[in-house]
C-alpha positions in Angstrom: -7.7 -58.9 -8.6 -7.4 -55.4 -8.2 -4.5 -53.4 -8.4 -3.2 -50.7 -7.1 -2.8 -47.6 -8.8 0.9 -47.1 -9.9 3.3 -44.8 -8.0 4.2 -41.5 -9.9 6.8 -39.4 -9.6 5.9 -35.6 -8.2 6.1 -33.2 -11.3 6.7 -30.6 -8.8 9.4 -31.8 -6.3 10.1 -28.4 -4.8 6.3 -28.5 -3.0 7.6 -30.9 -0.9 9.0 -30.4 2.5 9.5 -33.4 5.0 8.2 -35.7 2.8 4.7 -34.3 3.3 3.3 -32.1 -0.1 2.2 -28.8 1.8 -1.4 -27.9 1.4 -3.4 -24.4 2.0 -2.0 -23.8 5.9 -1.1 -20.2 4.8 -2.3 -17.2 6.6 -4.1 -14.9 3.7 -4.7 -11.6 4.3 -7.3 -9.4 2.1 -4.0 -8.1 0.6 -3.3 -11.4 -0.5 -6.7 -12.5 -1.7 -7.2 -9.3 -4.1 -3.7 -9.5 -5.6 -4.6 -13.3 -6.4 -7.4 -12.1 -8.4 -4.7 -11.0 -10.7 -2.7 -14.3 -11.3 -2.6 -16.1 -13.6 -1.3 -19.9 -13.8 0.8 -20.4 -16.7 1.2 -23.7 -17.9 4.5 -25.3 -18.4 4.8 -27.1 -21.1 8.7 -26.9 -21.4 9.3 -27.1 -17.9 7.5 -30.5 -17.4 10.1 -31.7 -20.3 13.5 -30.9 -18.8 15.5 -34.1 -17.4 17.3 -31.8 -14.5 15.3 -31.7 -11.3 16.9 -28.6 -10.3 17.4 -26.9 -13.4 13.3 -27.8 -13.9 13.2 -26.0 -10.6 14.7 -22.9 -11.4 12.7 -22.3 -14.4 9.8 -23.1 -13.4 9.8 -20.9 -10.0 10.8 -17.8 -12.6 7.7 -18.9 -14.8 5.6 -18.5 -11.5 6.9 -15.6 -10.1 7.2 -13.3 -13.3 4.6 -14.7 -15.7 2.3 -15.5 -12.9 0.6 -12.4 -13.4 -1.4 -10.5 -15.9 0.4 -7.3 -15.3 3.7 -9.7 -16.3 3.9 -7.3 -19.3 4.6 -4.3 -17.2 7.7 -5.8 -15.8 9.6 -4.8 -19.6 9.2 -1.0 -17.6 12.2 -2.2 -15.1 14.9 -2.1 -17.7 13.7 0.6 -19.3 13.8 2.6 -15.9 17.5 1.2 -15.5 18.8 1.8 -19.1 17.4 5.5 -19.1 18.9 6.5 -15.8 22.7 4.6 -17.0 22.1 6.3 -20.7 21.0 9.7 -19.2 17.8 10.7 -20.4 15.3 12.9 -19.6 14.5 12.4 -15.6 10.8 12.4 -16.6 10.9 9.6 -18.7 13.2 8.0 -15.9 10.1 8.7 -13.4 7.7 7.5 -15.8 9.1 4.1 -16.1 9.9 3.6 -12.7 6.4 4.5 -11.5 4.7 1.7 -13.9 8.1 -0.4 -13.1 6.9 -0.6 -9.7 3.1 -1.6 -10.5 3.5 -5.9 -10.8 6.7 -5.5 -8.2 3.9 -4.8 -5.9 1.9 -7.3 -7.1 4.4 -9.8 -6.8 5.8 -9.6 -3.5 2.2 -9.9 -2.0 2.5 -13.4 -4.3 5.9 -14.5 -2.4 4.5 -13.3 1.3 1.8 -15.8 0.6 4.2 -18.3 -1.0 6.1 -17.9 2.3 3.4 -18.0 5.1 2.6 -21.7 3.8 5.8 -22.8 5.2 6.0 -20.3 8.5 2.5 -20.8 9.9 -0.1 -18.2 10.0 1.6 -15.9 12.7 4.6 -15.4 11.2 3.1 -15.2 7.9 0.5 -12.6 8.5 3.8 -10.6 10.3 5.7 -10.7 7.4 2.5 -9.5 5.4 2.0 -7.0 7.9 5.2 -5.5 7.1 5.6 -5.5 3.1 2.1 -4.5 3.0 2.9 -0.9 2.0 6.6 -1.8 1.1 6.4 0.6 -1.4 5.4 3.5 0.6 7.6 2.6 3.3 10.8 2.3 0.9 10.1 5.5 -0.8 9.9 7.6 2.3 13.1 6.6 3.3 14.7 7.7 0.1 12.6 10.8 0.6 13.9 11.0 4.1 17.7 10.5 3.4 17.4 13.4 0.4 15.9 15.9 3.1 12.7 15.7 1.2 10.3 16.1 3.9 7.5 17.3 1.9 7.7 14.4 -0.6 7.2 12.3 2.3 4.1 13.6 4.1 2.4 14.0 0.9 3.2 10.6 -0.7 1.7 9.3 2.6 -1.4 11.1 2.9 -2.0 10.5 -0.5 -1.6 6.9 0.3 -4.2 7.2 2.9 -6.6 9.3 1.2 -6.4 6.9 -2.2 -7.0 3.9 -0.3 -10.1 5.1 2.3 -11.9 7.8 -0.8 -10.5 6.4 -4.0 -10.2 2.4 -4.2 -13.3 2.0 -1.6 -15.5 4.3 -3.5 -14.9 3.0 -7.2 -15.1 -0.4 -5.0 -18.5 0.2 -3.6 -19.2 2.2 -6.9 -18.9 -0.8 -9.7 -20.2 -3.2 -6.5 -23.1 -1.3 -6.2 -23.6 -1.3 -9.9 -23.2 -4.9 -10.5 -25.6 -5.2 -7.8 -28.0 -2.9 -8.4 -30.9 -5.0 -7.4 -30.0 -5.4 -3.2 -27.7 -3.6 -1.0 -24.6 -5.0 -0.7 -23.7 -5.8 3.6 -21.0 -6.5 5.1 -19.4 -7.5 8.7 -19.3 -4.1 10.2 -16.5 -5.3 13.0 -13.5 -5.0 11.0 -14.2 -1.6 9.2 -15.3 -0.2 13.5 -11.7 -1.8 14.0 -9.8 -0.1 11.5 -11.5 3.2 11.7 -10.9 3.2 15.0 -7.4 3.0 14.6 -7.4 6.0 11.9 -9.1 8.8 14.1 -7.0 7.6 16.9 -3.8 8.3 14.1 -5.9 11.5 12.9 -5.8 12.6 17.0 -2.0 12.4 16.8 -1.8 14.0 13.6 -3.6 17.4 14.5 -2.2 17.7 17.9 1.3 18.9 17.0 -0.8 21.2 14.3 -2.9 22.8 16.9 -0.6 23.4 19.3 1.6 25.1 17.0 -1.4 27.2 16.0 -2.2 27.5 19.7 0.5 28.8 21.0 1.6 31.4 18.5 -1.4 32.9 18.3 -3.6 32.6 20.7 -1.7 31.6 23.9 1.4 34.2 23.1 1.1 36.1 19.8 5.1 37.1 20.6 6.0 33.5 21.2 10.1 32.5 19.9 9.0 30.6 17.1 11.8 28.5 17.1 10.9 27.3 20.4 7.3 26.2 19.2 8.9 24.3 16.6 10.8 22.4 19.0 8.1 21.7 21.1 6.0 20.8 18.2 8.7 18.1 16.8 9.2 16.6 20.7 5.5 16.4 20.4 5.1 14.7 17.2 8.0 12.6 18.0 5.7 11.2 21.2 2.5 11.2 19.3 4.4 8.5 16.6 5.9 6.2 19.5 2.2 6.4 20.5 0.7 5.4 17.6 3.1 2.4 17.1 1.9 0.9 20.5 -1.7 0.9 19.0 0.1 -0.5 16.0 1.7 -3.7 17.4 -2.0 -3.9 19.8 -3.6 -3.7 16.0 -1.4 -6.9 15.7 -2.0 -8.8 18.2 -5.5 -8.2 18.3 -5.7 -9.4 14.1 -3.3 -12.3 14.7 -3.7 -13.8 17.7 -6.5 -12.7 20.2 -9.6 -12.1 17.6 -7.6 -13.5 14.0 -11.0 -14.7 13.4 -12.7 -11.3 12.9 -10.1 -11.2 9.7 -9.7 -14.3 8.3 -14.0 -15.0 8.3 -13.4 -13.0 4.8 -11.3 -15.5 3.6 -14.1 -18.3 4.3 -16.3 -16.2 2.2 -14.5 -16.5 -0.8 -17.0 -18.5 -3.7 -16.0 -21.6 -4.7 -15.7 -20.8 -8.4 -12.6 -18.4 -7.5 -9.4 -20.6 -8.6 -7.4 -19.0 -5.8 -9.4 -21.0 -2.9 -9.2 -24.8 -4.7 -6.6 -26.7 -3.4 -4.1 -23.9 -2.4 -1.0 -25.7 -2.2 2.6 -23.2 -2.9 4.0 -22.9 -6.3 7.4 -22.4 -4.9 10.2 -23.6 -1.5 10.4 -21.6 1.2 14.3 -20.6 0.7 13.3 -19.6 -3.4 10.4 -17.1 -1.9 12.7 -15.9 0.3 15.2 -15.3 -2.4 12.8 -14.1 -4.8 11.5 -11.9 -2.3 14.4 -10.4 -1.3 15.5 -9.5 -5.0 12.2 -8.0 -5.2 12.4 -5.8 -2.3 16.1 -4.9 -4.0 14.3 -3.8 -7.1 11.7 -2.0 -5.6 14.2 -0.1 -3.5 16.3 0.7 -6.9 13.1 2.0 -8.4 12.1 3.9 -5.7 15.8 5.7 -5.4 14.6 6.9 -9.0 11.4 8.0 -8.4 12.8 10.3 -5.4 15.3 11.7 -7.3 13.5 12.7 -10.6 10.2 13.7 -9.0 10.6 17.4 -8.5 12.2 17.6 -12.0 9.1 15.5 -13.3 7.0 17.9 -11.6 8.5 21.3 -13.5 8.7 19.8 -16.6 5.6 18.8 -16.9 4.5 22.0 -15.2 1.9 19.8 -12.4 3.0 20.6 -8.5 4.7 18.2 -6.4 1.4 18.0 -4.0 -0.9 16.9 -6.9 1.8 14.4 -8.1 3.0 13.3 -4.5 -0.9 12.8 -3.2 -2.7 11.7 -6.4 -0.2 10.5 -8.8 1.9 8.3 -6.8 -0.4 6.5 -4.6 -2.7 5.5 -7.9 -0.2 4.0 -9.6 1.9 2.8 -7.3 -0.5 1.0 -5.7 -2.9 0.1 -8.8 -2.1 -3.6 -8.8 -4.2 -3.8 -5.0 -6.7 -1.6 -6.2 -7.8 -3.6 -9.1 -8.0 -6.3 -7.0 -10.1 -5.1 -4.4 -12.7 -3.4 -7.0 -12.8 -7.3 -9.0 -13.8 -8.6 -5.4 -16.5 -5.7 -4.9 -17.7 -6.8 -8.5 -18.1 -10.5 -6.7 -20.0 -8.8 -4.1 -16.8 -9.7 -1.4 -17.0 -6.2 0.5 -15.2 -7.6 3.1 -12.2 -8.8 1.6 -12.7 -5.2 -0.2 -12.7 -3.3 3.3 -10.0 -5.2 4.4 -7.9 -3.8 1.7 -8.8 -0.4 1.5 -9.3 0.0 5.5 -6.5 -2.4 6.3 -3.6 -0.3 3.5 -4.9 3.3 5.2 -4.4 1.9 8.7 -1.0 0.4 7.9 0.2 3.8 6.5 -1.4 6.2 9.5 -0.1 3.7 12.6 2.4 2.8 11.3 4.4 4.3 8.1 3.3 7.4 9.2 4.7 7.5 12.2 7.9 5.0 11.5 8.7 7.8 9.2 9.3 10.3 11.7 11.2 8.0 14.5 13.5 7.2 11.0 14.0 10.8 10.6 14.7 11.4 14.5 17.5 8.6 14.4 19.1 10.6 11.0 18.8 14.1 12.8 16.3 15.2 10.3 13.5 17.1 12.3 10.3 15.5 10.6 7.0 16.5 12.6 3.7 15.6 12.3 2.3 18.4 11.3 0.9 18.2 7.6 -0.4 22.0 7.2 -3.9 22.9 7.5 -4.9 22.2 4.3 -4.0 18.4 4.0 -5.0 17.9 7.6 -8.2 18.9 7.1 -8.5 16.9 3.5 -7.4 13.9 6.0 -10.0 14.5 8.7 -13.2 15.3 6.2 -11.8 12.0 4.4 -11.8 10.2 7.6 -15.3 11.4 8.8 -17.3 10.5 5.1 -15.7 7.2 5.2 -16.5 6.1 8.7 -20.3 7.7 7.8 -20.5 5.8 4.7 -19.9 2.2 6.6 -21.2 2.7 9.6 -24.8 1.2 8.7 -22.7 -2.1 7.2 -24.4 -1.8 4.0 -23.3 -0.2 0.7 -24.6 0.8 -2.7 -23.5 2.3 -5.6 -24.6 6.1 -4.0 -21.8 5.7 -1.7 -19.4 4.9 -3.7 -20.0 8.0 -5.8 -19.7 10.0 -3.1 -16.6 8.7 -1.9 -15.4 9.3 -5.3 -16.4 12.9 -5.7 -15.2 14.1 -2.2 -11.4 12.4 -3.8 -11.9 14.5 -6.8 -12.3 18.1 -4.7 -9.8 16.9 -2.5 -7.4 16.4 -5.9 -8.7 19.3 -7.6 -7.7 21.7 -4.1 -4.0 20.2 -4.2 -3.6 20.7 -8.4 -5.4 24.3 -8.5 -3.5 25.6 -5.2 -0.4 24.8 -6.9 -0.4 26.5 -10.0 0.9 29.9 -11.1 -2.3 31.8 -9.4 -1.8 29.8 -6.4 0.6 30.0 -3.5 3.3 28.0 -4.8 5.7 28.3 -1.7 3.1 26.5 0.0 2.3 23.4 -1.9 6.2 22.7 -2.8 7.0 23.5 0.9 9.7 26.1 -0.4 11.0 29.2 1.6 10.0 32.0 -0.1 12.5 33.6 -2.0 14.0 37.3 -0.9 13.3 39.8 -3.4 16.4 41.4 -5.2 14.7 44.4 -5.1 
């Protein structure tokens, strides 16, 4: 007579909620799907021996979350960042750490929004995505913001922009193109028209308070009280941002809930050899993602404090201006966890979990960061307008026009990519060479000049 197969007991107790083990019902974005391609599962050989349910728990849940990736390594930069600010060294090495601190903290927290939205449903998951997206950015322009450091912020934010749409899609469609040399590489052209959309309708807001600035000091009333203008130019910008976060929370809707399927049909293309799409089930409970995630967002927020306030010093010592650093540096590393990700799925010929990284990251930051930023600095009494100076608006627009050029066909190859690529580098190479000691300096650093003693 045949028996029945014995009852075990659940190695992993915590994935059990209701008596029910939870299975794949998470919403996953493209943000989580190329951060996954940088996890790791680490086995547990010492956890799966300790007696204590909840102590077994515990250590296994910090096994996940901090050796669960292959940037784990980068996490020793934390403490590093912590013990040089307490020990007072050099505020460049203080930047340095904090920057590459910051690296797998973004990674991770892309980890625990996933975690999460198992439990919460695909809604409130793709939300809560929604907003740590760009935590990073967001965090470090309040710091920015609180320190009176306008500059920092508009450039850290159009670098953000620029590194996602030029950058991370072009060495994207670069290495995809490469690896497949043979055939174009195609993708679903409705959620690139979607996104890009979005950015020229931010791009719009952005050069309106420029032009009108331009506009009416010089050509409507060359005596016009400049002060006035100013004014008029901050209300402006102030209603051009409340704008842009109604076509933000449309953006949402529109991805969750009336055409979700436009942005999850990338996650249904994912190959079946990719260990991220077997039998997703969460590594962790909801109330220890939570937990973790909140720690995270504490850490990131300490790190970011740092960054803020050693950046300028960063930037004289090693004698590189605070545009270059603000636009190039920060956005690279700061976001280079994402980026690998996304150019590992172009590799596996996934463009459109690729676009919806690049695309979805710039969109976030231009309707919404962007403009969050300056109703933030209204709320403070810091006058924060949206206008960026000619030279990085029109580095913003040209990148916006190649990009929406290069995918409008909704095919790629590796000629795309380079040109992405080398439209980034003479957009880098303006913001470095206009802000050394032959350049105008005042400009770049967005310092008064300084009154001659003469």
């Amino acid at each position: 007579m045949a028996t029945s197969p014995p009852v075990t007991e659940l190695s992993e107790p915590w994935l059990v909620e209701s008596g029910k083990r939870l299975s794949g019902t998470g919403h996953r974005t493209a943000h989580n799907l190329s951060s996954s391609s940088l996890r790791i599962k680490p086995d547990k050989p010492l956890t799966s021996k300790l007696p204590a349910s909840i102590l077994m728990s515990f250590i296994s849940t910090l096994y996940e979350v901090i050796l669960g990736t292959k940037l784990c390594v980068l996490f020793l930069a934390v403490p590093a960042a912590v013990a040089a600010r307490y020990l007072r060294l050099s505020q460049p090495w203080i930047f340095s750490m904090s920057l590459v601190g910051l690296i797998p903290l973004a990674e991770r927290v892309s980890f625990l929004t996933e975690q999460i939205s198992f439990y919460t449903g695909a809604t409130v998951g793709g939300l809560l995505n929604a907003t740590c997206g760009n935590a990073i950015e967001l965090i470090i322009a309040i710091f920015a913001l609180l320190q009176n450091k306008i500059d920092v912020v508009k450039y850290s934010l159009l670098g953000s922009i620029l590194s996602n749409l030029l950058l991370v899609l072009g060495t994207s469609l670069l290495c995809g193109g490469i690896a497949n040399i043979s055939t174009d590489q195609k993708f679903d052209r409705k959620q690139s028209d979607v996104n890009v959309s979005l950015l020229l309708m931010a791009l719009l807001c952005n050069i309106m308070p420029m032009l009108y600035k331009y506009a009416a000091t010089y050509d409507q009333n060359v005596d016009a009280d400049v002060a006035n203008v100013a004014k008029a130019t901050l209300y402006l910008s102030r209603a051009c941002s409340i704008i842009m976060l109604l076509g933000y929370f449309a953006y949402l809707a529109f991805q969750l809930w009336s055409h979700n399927n436009i942005f999850e049909s990338q996650e249904e293309d994912v190959d079946d050899n990719l260990d991220t799409s077997k039998d997703e089930s969460p590594v962790i409970g909801l109330w220890g993602g939570l937990i973790w995630l909140t720690g995270m967002t504490a850490v990131i927020t300490l790190l970011s404090e740092y960054l803020v306030d050693t950046i300028e010093v960063a930037s004289t010592s090693w004698g590189v201006p605070l545009s270059f650093i603000s636009i190039i540096l920060l956005p690279i590393v700061g976001n280079a966890a994402e980026h690998a990700g996304a150019i590992i799925f172009a590799f596996k010929n996934k463009l459109d979990i690729t676009l919806g990284v690049a695309l979805g990251s710039a969109t976030q930051i231009a309707v919404f960061v962007v403009p969050l930023s300056v109703i933030f600095a209204w709320i403070i009494n810091i006058d924060m307008d949206l206008d960026f100076k000619l030279l990085e608006t029109g580095s913003l627009s040209l990148g916006i026009i190649v990009t929406a050029f290069t995918l409008h066909d909704g095919t790629s190859h590796y000629l795309k990519g380079v040109i992405l690529l080398l439209c980034y580098i003479i957009i880098g190479a303006s913001f470095l060479i206009t802000g050394l000691p032959f350049g105008n300096k005042n400009y770049n650093t967005g310092l008064a000049p300084q009154p001659s003693n003469q």
